[in-house]
N, C-alpha and C positions, 0 to 999 in steps of 0.2 A: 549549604544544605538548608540552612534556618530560612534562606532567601528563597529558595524553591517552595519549602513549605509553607512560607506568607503568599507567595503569587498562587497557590493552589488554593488555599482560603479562598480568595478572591474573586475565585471561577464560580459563574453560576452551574446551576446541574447542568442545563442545555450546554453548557461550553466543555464541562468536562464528558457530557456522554459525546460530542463532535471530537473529543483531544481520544477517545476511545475510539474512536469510529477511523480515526487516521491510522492509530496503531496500530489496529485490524487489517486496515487496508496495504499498510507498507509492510504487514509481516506476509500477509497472502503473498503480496509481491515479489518477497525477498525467497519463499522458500519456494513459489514456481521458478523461478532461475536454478536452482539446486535441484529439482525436480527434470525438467527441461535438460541439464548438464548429464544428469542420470537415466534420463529417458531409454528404455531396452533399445537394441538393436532394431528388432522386429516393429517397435512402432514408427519406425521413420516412414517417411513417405507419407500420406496427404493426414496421418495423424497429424505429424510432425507439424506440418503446415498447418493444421489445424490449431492446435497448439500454441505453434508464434504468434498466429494470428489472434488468440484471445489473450494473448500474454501483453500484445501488440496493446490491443483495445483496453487491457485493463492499466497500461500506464498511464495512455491517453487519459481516459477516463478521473485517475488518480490525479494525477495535474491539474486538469477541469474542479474537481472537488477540493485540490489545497488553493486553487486559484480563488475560487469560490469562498473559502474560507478564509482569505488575507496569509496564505502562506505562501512563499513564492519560490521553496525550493522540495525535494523529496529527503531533506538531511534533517 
């Protein structure tokens, strides 16, 4: 813990408003899958597809940005 909270010291604002900015991005991420699983019956069909499809884009995306950032995994 003492180790975590010297390497946070350390962060400039800009690195910790980017270490928020992942959070955000892998929580959006984590609760469309749960969303997506629970999706009504009724919206299947070209919702659905719609859906994957930005679900698709937003991992893409998320990758592109931890790539960007020197992270090289979604964990």
């Amino acid at each position: 813990m003492a180790k975590a909270m010297v390497e946070l010291r350390g962060l400039e604002a800009g690195e910790l408003a980017r270490l928020g900015e992942r959070q955000n991005c892998r929580r959006v991420l984590k609760w469309s899958y749960a969303y997506g699983y629970f999706l009504p019956r009724e919206e299947e069909g070209k919702k659905k597809v719609l859906f994957e499809f930005l679900q698709g884009t937003a991992e893409v995306e998320l990758r592109v940005f931890l790539d960007a950032d020197g992270w090289d995994n979604l964990h």
